[in-house]
C-alpha positions as CSV (number, residue, x, y, z in Angstrom):
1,X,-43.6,-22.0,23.3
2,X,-41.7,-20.1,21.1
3,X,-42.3,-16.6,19.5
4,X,-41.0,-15.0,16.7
5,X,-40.5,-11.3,17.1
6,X,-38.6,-8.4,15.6
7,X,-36.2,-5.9,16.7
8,X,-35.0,-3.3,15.4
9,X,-30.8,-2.7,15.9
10,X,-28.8,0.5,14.3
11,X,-31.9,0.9,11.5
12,X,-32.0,-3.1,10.7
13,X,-34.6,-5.7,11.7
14,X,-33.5,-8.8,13.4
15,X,-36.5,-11.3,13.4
16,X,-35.7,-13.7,16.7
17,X,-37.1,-16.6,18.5
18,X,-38.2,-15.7,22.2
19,X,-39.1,-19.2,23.8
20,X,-41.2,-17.3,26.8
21,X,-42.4,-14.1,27.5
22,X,-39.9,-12.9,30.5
23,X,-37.2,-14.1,27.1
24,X,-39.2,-11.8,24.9
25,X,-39.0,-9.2,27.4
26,X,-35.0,-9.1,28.1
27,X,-34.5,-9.1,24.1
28,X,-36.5,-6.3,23.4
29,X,-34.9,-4.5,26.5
30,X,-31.5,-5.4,25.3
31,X,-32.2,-3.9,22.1
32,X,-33.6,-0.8,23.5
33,X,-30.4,-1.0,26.0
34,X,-28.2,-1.0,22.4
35,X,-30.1,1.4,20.9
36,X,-29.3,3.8,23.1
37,X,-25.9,3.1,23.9
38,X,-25.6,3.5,20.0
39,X,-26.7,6.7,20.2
40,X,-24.2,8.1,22.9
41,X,-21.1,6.8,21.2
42,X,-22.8,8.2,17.7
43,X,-23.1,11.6,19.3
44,X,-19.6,11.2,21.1
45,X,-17.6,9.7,17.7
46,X,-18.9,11.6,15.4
47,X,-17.9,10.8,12.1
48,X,-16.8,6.8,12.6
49,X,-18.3,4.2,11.0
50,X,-21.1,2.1,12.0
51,X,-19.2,-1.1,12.5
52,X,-17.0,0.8,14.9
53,X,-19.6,2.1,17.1
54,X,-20.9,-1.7,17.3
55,X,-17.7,-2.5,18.6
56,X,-17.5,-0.2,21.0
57,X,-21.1,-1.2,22.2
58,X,-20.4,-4.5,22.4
59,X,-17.0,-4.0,24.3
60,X,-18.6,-1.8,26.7
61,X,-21.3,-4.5,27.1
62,X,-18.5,-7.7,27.2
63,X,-16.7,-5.7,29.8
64,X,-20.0,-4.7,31.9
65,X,-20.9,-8.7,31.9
66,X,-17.2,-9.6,32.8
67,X,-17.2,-7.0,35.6
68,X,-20.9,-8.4,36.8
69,X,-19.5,-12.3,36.4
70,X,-16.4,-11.4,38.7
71,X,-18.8,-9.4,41.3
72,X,-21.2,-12.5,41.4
73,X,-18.2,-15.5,41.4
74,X,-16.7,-13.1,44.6
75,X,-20.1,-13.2,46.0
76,X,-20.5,-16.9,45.6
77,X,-17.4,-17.5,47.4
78,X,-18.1,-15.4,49.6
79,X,-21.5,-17.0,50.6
80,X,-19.9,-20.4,50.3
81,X,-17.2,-19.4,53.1
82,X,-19.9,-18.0,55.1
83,X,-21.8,-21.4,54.8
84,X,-19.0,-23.1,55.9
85,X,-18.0,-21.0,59.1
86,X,-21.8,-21.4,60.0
87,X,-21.8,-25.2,59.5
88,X,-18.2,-24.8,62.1
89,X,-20.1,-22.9,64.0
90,X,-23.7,-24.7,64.5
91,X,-21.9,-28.4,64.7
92,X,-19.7,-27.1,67.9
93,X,-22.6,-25.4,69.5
94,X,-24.0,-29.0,69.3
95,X,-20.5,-30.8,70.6
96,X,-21.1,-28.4,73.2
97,X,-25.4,-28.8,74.1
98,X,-23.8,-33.0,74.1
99,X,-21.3,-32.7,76.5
């Protein structure tokens, strides 16, 4: 069921649509999350504009989810070639129990 709630990014409201609560709870932790990542590049650039310090937050946060994606698609492959040496491993243990 959805919900409608508001956040609050750089001084604006944003009314959204959570469709469950554990939704509802990543928005409003990814606006807290923002909100303070705001603040650090506020009190590091002093004296930029607004728009430019949302840029720089949402680089940091495209490069953070590109670094994670990477981590997780190695990790994936990873697991897979582990699957597949165990699967090698098991079917000659029983070619072996056979003979």
């Amino acid at each position: 069921m959805e919900q409608k709630i508001t956040i609050r990014i750089a001084g604006k409201d944003f009314v959204l649509k959570a469709s469950s609560p554990e939704n509802e709870e990543l928005i409003r932790l990814a606006a807290i999350e923002i909100g303070k990542k705001l603040l650090a590049y506020q009190s590091r650039f002093t004296g930029r504009e607004l728009s430019d310090i949302l840029s720089f937050v949402a680089l940091n946060e495209a490069i953070t989810a590109l670094t994670l994606q990477r981590k997780l698609d190695g990790a994936a492959a990873e697991a897979d070639e582990l699957s597949a040496h165990l699967e090698a491993y098991l079917a000659q243990e029983e070619q072996e129990e056979k003979a």
